[in-house]
C-alpha positions as CSV (number, residue, x, y, z in Angstrom):
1,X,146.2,167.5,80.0
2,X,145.8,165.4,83.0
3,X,146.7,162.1,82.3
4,X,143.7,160.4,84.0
5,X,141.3,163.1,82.1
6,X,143.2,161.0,79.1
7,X,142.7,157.4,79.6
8,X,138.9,158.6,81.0
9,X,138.0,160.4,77.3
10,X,139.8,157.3,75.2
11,X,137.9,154.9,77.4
12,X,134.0,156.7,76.8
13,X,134.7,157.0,73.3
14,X,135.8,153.3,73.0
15,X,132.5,152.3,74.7
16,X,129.9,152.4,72.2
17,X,132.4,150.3,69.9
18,X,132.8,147.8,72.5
19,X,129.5,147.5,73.0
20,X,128.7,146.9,69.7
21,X,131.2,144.1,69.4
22,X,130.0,142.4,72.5
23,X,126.6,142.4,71.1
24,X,127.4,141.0,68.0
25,X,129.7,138.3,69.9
26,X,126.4,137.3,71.9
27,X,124.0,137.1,68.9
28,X,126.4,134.8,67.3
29,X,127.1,132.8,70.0
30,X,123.1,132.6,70.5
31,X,122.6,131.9,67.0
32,X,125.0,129.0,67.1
33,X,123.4,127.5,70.1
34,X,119.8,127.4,68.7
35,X,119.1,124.4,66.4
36,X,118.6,125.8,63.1
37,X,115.5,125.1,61.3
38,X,115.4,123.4,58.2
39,X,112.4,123.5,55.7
40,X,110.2,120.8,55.8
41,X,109.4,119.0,52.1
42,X,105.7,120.0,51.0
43,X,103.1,117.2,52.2
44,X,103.1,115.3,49.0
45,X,106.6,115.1,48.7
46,X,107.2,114.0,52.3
47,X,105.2,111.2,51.4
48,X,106.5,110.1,48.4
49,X,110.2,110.0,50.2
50,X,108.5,107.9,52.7
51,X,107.3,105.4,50.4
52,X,111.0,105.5,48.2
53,X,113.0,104.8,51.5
54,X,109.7,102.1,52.9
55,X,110.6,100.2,49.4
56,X,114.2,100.9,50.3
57,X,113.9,99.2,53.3
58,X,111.6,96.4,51.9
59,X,113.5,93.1,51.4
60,X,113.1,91.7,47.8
61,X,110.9,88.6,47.2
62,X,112.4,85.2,47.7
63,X,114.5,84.6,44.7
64,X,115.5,81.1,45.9
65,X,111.8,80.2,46.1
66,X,111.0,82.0,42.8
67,X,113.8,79.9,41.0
68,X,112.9,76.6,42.7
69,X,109.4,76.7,41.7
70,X,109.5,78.5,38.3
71,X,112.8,76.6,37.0
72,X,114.0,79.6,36.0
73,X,117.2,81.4,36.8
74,X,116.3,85.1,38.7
75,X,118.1,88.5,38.0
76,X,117.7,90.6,41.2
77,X,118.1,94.2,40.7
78,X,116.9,97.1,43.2
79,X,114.5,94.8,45.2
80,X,112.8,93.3,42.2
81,X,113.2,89.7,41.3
82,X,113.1,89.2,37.3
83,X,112.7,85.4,35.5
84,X,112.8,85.6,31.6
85,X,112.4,83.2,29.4
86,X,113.9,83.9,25.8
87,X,111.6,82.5,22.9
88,X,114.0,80.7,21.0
89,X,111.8,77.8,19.9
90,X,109.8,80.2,17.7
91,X,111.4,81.5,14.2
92,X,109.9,85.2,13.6
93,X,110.7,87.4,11.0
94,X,109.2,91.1,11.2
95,X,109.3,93.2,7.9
96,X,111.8,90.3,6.3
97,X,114.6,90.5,8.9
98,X,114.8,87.3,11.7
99,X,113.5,88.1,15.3
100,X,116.1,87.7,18.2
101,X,115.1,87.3,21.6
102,X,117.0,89.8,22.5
103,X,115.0,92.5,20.5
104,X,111.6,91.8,22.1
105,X,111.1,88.2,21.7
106,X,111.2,87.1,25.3
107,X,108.6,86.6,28.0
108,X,109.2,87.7,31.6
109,X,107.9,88.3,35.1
110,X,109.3,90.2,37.7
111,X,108.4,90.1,41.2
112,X,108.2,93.3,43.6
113,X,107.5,93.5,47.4
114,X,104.3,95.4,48.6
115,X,104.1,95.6,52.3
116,X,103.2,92.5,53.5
117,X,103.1,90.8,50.2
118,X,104.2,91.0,46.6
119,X,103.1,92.3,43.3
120,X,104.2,90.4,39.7
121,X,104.0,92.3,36.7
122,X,104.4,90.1,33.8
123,X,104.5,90.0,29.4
124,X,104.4,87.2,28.0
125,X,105.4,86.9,23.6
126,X,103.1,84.4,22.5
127,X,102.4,82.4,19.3
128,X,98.3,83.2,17.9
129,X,98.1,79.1,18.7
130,X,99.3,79.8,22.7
131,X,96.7,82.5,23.4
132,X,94.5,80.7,24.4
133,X,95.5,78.2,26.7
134,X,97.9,80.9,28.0
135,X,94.7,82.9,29.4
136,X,92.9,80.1,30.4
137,X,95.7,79.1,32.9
138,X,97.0,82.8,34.0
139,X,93.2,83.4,35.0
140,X,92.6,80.0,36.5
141,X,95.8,80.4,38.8
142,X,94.6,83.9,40.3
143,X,96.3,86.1,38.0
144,X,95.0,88.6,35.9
145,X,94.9,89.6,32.1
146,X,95.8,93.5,31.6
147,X,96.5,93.7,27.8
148,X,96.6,91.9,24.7
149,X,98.0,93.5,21.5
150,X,101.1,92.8,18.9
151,X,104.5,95.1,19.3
152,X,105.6,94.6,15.5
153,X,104.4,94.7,12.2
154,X,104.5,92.5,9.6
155,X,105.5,89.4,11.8
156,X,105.8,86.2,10.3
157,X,103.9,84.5,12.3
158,X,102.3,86.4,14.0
159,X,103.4,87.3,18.1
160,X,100.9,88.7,20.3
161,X,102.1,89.6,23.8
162,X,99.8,89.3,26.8
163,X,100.4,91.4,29.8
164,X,99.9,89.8,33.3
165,X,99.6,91.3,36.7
166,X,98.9,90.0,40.0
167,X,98.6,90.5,43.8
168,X,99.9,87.6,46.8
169,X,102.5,85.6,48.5
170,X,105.2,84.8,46.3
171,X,104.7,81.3,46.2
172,X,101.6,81.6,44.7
173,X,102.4,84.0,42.7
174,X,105.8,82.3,41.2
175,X,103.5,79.0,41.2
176,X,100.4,80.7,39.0
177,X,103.3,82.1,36.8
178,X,104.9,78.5,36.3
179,X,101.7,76.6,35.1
180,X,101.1,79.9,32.9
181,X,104.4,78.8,31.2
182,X,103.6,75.4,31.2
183,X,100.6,76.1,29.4
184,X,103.0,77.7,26.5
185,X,105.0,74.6,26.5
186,X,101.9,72.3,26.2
187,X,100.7,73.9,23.2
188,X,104.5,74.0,21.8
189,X,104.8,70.0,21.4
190,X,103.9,70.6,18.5
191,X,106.3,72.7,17.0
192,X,104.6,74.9,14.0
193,X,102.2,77.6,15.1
194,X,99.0,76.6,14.2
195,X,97.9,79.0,11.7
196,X,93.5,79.0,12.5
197,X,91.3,78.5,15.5
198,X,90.1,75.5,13.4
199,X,86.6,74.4,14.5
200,X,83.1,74.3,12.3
201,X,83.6,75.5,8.6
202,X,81.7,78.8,8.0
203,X,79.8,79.0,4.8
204,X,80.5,81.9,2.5
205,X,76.9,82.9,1.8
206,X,75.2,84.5,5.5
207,X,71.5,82.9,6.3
208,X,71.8,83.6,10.4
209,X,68.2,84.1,11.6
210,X,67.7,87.0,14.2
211,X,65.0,86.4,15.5
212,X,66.4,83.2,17.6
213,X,69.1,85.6,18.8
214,X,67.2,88.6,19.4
215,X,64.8,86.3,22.0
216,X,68.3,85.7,23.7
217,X,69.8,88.9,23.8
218,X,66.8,90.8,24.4
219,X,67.0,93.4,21.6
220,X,66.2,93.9,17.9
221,X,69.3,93.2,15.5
222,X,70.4,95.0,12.4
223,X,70.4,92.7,10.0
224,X,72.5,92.5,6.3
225,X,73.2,90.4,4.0
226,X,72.3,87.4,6.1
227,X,74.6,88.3,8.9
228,X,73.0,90.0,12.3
229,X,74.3,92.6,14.2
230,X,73.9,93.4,17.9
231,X,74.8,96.8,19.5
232,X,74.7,97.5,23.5
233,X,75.3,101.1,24.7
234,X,78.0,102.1,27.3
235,X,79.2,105.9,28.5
236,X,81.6,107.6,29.4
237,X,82.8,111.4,29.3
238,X,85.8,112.4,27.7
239,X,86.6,116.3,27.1
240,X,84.1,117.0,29.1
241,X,81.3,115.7,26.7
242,X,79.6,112.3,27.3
243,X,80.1,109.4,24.1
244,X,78.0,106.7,24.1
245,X,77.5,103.6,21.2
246,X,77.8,106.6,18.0
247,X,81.2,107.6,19.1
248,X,82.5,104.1,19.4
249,X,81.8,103.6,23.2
250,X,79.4,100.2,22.9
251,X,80.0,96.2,23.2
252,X,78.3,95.2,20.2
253,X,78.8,91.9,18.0
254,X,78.5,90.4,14.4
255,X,77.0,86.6,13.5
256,X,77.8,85.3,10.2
257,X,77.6,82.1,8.4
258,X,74.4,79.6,9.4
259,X,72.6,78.7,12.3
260,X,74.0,76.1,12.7
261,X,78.0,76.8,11.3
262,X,78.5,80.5,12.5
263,X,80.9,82.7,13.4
264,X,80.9,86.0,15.5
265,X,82.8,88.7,16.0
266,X,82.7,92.3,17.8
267,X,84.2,94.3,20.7
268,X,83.1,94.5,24.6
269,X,83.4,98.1,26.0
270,X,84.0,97.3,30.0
271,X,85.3,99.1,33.1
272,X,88.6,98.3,34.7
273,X,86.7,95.8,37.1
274,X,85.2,94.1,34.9
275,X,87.6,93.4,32.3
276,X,88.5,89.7,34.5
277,X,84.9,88.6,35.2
278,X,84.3,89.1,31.4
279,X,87.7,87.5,30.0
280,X,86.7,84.3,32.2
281,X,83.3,83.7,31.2
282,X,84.3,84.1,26.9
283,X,87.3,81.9,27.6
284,X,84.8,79.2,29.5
285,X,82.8,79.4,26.5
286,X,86.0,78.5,24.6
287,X,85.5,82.6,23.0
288,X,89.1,83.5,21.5
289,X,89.8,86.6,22.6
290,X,92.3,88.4,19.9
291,X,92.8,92.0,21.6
292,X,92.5,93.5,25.1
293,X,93.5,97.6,25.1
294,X,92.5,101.4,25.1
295,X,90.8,102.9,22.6
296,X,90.7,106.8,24.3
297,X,92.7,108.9,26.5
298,X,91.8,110.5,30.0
299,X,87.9,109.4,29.4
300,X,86.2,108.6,32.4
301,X,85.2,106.1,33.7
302,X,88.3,104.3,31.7
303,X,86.7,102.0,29.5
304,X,88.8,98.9,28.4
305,X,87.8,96.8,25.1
306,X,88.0,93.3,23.9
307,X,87.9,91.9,21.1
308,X,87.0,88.4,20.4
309,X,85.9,85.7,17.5
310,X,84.3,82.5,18.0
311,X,82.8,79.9,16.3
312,X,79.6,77.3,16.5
313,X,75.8,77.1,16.5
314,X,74.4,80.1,16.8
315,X,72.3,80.6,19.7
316,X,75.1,78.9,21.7
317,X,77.4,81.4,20.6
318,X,74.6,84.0,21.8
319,X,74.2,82.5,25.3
320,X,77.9,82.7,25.9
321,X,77.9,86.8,25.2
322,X,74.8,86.9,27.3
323,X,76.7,84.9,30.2
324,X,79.6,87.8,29.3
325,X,77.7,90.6,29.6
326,X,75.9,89.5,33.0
327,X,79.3,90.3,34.5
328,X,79.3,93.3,34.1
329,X,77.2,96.2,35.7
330,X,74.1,97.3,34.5
């Protein structure tokens, strides 16, 4: 065969292969050049990344400031400022065995930037005796009340720790926290818990009248053994049924004793915004309130009770509910 015939034939059937490889060569090289497109994360998740790298980003509150005005020595650890002050002038003893600090006895605050200002989260452990002028001073100073319960059992005496939130600079917030402190150290001159509320003493044999209290409170009472009772309705749904004042859902309250020595007792039922304007008004009255929680899960509205006790004359004692309850919404 013809030598050129040769190289002609090898070269037509080496074409197609050649092309092909040239082909290839060019979609890779085309591939390489594009930018390659990533997956963007779902809405939701974009967001909350934006909002984890924002708090990133976000300098911590002022701990110099915080220390300065609180007295207290910070911890800073990712962007939140911590103060904590360990109970140690309190001897506690739960189920027998003595109550470190370290196991749940201490009180603290911590401090987190929000955009432009900062949030303080707080729980304070607190003798029965500090309650009071605890409150009195966290809610004066701008702060607000969230919860009041116990965290042991069999405590001896008693601890009841009062969680504290609240909104603002952080000087006014580290200055609200310090008088709330103070407060604590007020009532601790004197060094043994005080084991009552003290005030009137309640005769054990009920004569309250209801009809003075039912003019006050507008409704009719349900009256035994010398002792009234008041019940006002509130609703919410939960599982998708609605519960009103039979399943629980109801402010209601209990006067015992006499006209003029008695004592009452009894729940409110409110909604989240009106748990503050309720808290002030019984603590202005010089109310103890003894409990602030959940009684339900996913209800809704959320309903929030209180539960209180006070002491005194009592129609004065019904005035002070009344001024309680026209806080909240009708």
């Amino acid at each position: 065969m013809d030598v050129r015939k040769m190289l002609v034939l090898r070269s037509s059937r080496a074409r197609p292969q050649l092309r092909g490889d040239v082909a290839a060569t060019c979609r890779a090289w085309s591939e390489d050049r594009e930018p390659r497109r990533r997956p963007f994360p779902a809405p939701p998740v974009a967001a909350m990344l934006l909002l984890v790298v924002a708090q990133a980003l976000a300098a911590p509150p002022d701990e110099g400031l915080i220390a300065r005005i609180t007295g207290l020595e910070p911890e800073v650890k990712a962007g939140v400022v911590k103060v904590s002050v360990p109970r140690t002038a309190l001897t506690i003893t739960v189920d027998g065995v003595k109550l470190e600090p370290f196991q749940g006895l201490t009180s603290w605050a911590a401090f987190q930037t929000s955009g432009e200002g900062t949030i303080l989260m707080g729980d304070l452990a607190l003798a029965e005796d500090e309650v009071d002028a605890v409150m009195t001073a966290a809610l004066a100073n701008g702060l607000s009340v969230t919860a009041l319960h116990n965290h042991f059992a069999f405590d001896h005496p008693s601890v009841l720790f009062m969680h504290l939130d609240g909104t603002g600079t952080t000087e006014r917030l580290a200055t609200a926290l310090r008088k709330t402190l103070d407060a604590v150290q007020q009532v601790r001159r004197t060094p043994v818990p005080a084991e009552s509320f003290g005030g009137p003493e309640i005769p054990a044999t009920s004569t309250i009248e209801p009809k003075p209290l039912e003019a006050i409170l507008g409704r009719s009472g349900q009256v035994k053994n010398g002792m009234v009772k008041f019940v006002f309705e509130r609703k919410t749904t939960m599982h998708g049924a609605e519960l009103g004042a039979a399943m629980g859902v109801s402010t209601w309250a209990v006067f015992a004793g006499s006209p003029e020595s008695a004592v009452v007792d009894g729940d409110f039922a409110m909604l989240e915004s009106e748990v503050q304007g309720v808290l002030k008004a019984l603590r202005a009255a010089d109310i103890h309130v003894v409990a602030l929680h959940s009684h339900m899960l996913h209800e809704q509205p959320r309903i929030v009770f209180l539960h209180y006790w006070g002491k005194g004359p009592a129609d004065g004692l019904a005035h002070a509910l009344k001024k309680a309850m026209a806080t909240q919404r009708k």
